[in-house]
C-alpha positions as CSV (number, residue, x, y, z in Angstrom):
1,X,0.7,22.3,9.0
2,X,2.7,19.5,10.6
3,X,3.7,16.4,8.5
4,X,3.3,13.1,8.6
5,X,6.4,11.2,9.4
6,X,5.6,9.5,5.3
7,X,5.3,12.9,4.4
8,X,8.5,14.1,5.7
9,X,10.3,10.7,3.8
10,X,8.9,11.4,0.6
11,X,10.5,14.7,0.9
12,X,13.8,13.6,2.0
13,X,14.6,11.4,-0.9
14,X,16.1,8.7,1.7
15,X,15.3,4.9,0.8
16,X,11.4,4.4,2.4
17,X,10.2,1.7,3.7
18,X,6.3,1.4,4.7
19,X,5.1,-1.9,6.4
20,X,1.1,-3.5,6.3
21,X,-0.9,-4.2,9.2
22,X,-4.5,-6.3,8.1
23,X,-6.9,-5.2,11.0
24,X,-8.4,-8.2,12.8
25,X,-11.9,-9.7,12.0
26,X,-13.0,-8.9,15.5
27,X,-12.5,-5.5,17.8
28,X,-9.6,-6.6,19.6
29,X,-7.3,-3.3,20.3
30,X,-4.9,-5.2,21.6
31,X,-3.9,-7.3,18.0
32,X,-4.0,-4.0,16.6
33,X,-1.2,-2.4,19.1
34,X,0.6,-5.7,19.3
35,X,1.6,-5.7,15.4
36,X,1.7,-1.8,15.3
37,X,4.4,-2.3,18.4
38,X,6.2,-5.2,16.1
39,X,6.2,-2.3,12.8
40,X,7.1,0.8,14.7
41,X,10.7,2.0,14.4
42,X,10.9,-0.4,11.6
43,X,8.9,0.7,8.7
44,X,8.1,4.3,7.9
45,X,4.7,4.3,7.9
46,X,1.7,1.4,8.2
47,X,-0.8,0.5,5.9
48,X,-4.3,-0.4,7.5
49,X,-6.0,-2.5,4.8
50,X,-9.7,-1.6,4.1
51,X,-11.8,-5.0,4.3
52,X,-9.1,-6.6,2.3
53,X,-10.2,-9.2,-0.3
54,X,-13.6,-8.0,0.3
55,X,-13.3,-9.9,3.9
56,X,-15.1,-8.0,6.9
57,X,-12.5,-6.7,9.3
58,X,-12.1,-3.5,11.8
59,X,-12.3,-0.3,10.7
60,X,-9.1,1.1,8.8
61,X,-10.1,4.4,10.0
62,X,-10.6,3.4,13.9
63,X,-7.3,1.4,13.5
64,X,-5.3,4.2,12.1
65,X,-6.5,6.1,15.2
66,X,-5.3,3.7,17.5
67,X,-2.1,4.1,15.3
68,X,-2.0,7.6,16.0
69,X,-2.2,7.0,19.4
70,X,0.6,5.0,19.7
71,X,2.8,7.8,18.1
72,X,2.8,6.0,14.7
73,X,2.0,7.0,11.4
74,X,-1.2,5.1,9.5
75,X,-1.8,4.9,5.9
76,X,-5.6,4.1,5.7
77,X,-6.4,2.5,2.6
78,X,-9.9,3.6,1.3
79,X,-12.1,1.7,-1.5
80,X,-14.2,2.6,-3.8
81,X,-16.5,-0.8,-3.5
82,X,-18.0,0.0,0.1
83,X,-18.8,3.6,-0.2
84,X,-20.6,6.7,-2.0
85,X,-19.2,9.5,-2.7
86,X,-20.7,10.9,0.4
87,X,-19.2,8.4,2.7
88,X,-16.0,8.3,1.1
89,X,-15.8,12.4,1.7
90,X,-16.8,12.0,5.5
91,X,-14.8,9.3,5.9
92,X,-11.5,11.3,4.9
93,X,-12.7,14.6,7.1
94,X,-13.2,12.3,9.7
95,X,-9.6,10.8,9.6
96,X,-7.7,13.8,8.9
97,X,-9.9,15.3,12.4
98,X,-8.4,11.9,13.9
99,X,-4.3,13.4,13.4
100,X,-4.3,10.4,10.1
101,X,-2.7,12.1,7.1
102,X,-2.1,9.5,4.4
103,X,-4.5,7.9,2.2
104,X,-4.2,5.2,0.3
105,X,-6.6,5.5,-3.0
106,X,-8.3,1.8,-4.4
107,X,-10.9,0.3,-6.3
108,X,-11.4,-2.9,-4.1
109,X,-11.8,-6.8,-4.3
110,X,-15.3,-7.6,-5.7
111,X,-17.6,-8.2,-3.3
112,X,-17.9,-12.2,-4.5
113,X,-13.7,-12.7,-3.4
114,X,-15.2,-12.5,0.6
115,X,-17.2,-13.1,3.3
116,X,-20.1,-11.7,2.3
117,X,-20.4,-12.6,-1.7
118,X,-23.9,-11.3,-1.6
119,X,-23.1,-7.5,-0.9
120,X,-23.9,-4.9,-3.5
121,X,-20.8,-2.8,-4.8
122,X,-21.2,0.5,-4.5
123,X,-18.3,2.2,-6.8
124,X,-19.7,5.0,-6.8
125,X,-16.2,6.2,-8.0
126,X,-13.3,4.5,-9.3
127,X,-9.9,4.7,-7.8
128,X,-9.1,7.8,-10.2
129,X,-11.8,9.8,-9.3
130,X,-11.3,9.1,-5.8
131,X,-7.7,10.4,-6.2
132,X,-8.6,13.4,-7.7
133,X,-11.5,13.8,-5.3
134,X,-9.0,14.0,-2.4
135,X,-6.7,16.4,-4.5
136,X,-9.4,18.8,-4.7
137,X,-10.8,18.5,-1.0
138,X,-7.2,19.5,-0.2
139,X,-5.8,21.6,-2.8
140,X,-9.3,23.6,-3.3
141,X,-11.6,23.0,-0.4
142,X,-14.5,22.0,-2.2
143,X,-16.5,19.1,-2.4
144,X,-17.2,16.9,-5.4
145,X,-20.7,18.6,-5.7
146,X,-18.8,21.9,-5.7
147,X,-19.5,23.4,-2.3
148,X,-16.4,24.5,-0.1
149,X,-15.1,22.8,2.9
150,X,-15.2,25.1,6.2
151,X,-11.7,25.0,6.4
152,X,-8.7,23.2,5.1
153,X,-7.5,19.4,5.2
154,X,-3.6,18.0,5.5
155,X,-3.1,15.0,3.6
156,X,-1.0,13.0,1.8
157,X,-2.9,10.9,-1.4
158,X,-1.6,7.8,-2.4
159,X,-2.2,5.2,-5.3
160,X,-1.7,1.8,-6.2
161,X,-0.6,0.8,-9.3
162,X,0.1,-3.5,-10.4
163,X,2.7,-3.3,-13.4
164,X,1.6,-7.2,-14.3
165,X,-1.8,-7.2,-15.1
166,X,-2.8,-6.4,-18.8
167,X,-2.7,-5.0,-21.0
168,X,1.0,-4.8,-20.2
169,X,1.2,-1.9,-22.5
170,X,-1.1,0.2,-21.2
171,X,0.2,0.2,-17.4
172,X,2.7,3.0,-17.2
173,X,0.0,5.3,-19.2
174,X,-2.5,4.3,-16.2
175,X,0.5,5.2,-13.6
176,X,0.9,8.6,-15.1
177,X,-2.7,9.5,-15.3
178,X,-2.9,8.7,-11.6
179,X,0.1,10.9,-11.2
180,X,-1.9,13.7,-13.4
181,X,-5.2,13.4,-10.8
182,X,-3.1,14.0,-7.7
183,X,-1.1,11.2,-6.1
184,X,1.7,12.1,-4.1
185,X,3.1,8.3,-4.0
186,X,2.6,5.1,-5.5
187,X,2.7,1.6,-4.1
188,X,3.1,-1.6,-6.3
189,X,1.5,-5.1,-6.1
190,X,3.7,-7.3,-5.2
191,X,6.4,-8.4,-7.6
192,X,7.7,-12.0,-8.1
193,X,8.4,-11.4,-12.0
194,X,11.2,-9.0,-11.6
195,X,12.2,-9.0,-15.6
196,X,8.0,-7.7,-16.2
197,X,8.8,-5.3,-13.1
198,X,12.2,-4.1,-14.6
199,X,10.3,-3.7,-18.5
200,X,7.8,-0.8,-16.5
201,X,10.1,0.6,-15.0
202,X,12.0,1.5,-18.5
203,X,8.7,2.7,-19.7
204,X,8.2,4.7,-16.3
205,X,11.4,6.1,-16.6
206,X,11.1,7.0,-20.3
207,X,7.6,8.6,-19.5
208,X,9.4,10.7,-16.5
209,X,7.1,9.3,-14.3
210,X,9.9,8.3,-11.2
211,X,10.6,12.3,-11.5
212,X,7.4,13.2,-10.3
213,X,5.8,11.1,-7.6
214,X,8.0,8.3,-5.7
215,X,7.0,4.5,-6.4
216,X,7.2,2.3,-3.4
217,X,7.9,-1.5,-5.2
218,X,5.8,-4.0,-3.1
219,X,7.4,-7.2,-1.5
220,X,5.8,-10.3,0.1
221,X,7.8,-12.5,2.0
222,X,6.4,-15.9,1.0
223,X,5.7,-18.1,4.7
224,X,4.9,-21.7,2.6
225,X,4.8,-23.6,-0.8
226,X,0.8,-23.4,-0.5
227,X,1.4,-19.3,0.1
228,X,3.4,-19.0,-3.2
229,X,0.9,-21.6,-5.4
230,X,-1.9,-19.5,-4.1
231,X,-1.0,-16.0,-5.4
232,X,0.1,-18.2,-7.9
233,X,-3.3,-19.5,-8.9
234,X,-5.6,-17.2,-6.7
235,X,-4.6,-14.1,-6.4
236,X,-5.5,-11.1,-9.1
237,X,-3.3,-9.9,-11.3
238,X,0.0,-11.1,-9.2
239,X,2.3,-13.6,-11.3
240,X,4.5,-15.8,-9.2
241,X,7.4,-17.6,-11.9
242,X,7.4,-20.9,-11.5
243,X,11.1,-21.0,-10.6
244,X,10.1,-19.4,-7.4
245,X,7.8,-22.1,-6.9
246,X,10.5,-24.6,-7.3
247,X,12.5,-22.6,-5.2
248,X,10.6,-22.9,-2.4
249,X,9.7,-26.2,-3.2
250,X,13.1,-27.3,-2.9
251,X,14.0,-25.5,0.2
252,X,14.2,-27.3,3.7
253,X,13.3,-24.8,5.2
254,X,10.4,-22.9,3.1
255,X,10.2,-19.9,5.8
256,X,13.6,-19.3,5.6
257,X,13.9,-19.5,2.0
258,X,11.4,-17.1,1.4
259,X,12.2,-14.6,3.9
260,X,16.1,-14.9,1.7
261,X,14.2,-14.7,-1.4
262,X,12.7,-11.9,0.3
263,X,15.6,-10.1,0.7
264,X,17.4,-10.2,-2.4
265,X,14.6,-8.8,-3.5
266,X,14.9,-5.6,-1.6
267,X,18.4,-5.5,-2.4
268,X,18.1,-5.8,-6.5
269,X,15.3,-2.9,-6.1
270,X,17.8,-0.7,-4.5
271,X,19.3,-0.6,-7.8
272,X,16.4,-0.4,-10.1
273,X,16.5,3.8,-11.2
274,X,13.3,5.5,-10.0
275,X,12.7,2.8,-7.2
276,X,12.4,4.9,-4.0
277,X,11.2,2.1,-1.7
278,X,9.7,-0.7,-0.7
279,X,6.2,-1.6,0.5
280,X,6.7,-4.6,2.8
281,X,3.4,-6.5,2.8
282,X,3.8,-9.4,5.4
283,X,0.4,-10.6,5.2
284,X,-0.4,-12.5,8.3
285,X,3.3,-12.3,8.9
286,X,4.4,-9.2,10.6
287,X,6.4,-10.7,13.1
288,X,9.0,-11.3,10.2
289,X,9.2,-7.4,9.1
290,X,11.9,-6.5,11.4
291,X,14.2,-9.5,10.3
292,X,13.8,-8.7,6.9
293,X,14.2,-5.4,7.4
294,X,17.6,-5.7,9.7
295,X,19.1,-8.2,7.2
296,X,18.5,-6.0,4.0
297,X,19.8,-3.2,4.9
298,X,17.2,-0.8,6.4
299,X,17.8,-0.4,9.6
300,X,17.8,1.8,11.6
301,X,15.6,3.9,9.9
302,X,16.3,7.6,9.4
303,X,14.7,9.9,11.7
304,X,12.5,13.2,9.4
305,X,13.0,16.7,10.4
C-alpha cells in the first residue's frame, strides 16, 4: 500500500513538521485551497480540525478531500463528542476511500464551549477506545461489534496528548496507554511552560515512551496580548507563564514578538531527547507558518521516498 507523505516522515526519523488548517464556518472551497496553498511545501502534513471548540465548521473529512486533491497530505482530526460508534466507523471507511490516511484520535470540546451549547454529546467512545477502534479496523479487519471489514484499510492513527493538565503525575502513564491501544504518533497541546514540558518529557523518556511512537511538541505563535491572556484564562488545560505575558506586553511590536518567541521555541525543542517534531498550530494565522518555518530552521523540507 502506498504511504502517506506523514507516514513516510515518521519513518524517516528526519525532524517533522505538521501545520493546522481550521475549516471555515461556511462552504467556501476556495479558503480551504487558499490556506492549504499557504501550508503546502512547508509543513509535512495538515491537520483539518473537527468542529473545533465545539464551533460548527466544514467537514474535516470533505476538507481533507479537497486536500488530497491538491496533492497534499490531511490529517483529519475525529471526536468522539459528535459521533456513535457507527458514524465514527463510516466516517473513517469513508476517508481512507477518499486517498486520506491519517487520523487524528480526540475526545472533543464540550458541546457548552460553542455555537450550539444546547447539543447533546454523544461520546459514545472516548479518545482511547477510538484509538484502539482504528487499530483494529486496520490491523484485524473487524468492526467494533466483531464482524470483518470486506477488505483492508491504510491508515496512520494519531493521538493527542496535553502534558499540563492534572494530575501532572498521571500524564506520561496516559501517553503510554495511548501508545499500548495503537497510536502511531502523538501531538501535544500547545506549550508555553517549557520547564512542566521538559519535567514529562524526563518521565516519557524514563518510561521509553519516545522509543516507540514519535511525539510531535505543539507550538502557537501568539498574534496579540488579548491572544496570549485568553489561552491564559480561557483555554483548557493550556498554561501561558505570566512572563510571556509580560513579554508580549512589553513588546512594540506584539506580532513580531510572538512569532520570535515562536521560534525559540522550535529551536530549544530541537534539543529536547525524544522530541521528533513540531505541530505548528497557527490558529487563524496561517499566513505566518512559512516565516516561522524559514526562520527556524525547517526549510526546505525533506522530500520521503
Amino acid at each position: 500500500m502506498t504511504l502517506s507523505n506523514l507516514q513516510k516522515a515518521l519513518k524517516s526519523g528526519e525532524f517533522i513538521v505538521t501545520g493546522e488548517l481550521g475549516p471555515p464556518k461556511s462552504a467556501e472551497r476556495d479558503k480551504i485551497e487558499h490556506h492549504g496553498h499557504l501550508l503546502g511545501g512547508v509543513v509535512d502534513a495538515i491537520n483539518l480540525t473537527d468542529n473545533q471548540t465545539a464551533i460548527v465548521r466544514t467537514s474535516s473529512v470533505a476538507c481533507g478531500k479537497i486536500l488530497v486533491d491538491m496533492g497534499l497530505d490531511p490529517v483529519i482530526q475525529i471526536t468522539c463528542r459528535d459521533r456513535n460508534r457507527i458514524a465514527i466507523q463510516s466516517d473513517v471507511l469513508g476517508a481512507a476511500a477518499l486517498g486520506i490516511k491519517n487520523i487524528l484520535c480526540l475526545q472533543g470540546d464540550h458541546a457548552n464551549f460553542g455555537n450550539e451549547p444546547n447539543a447533546k454529546n454523544v461520546n459514545d467512545l472516548d479518545s482511547m477506545n477510538l484509538i484502539q477502534t482504528l487499530k483494529n479496523m486496520r490491523d484485524e479487519e473487524v468492526f467494533i461489534g466483531g464482524e470483518k471489514l470486506e477488505a483492508p484499510i491504510d491508515i496512520c492513527i494519531g493521538a493527542v496528548e496535553n502534558p499540563f493538565a492534572d494530575p501532572f503525575e498521571y500524564r506520561a502513564y496516559r501517553l503510554a496507554k495511548k501508545v499500548e491501544a495503537g497510536a502511531d504518533f502523538i501531538q501535544t497541546q500547545a506549550i508555553f511552560d517549557m520547564d512542566r514540558f521538559e519535567r514529562w518529557m524526563e518521565k516519557v523518556r524514563e518510561l521509553g515512551i519516545h522509543k516507540k511512537v514519535p511525539i510531535l511538541a505543539g507550538v502557537i505563535p501568539i498574534k496579540s496580548l488579548g491572544a496570549a491572556r485568553y489561552m491564559k484564562n480561557n483555554v483548557s488545560g493550556m498554561i501561558v507563564p505570566d512572563e510571556i505575558i509580560d513579554r508580549i506586553k512589553g513588546a512594540e511590536k506584539k506580532k513580531e514578538e510572538g512569532v520570535k518567541l515562536c521560534v525559540e521555541m522550535i529551536e530549544h525543542l530541537k534539543t529536547v531527547e525524544g522530541v521528533a517534531g513540531i505541530h505548528l498550530m497557527a490558529v487563524a494565522w496561517e499566513e505566518i507558518v512559512p516565516e516561522i518555518c524559514e526562520r527556524a530552521g525547517l526549510l526546505p523540507r525533506p522530500k520521503f521516498d
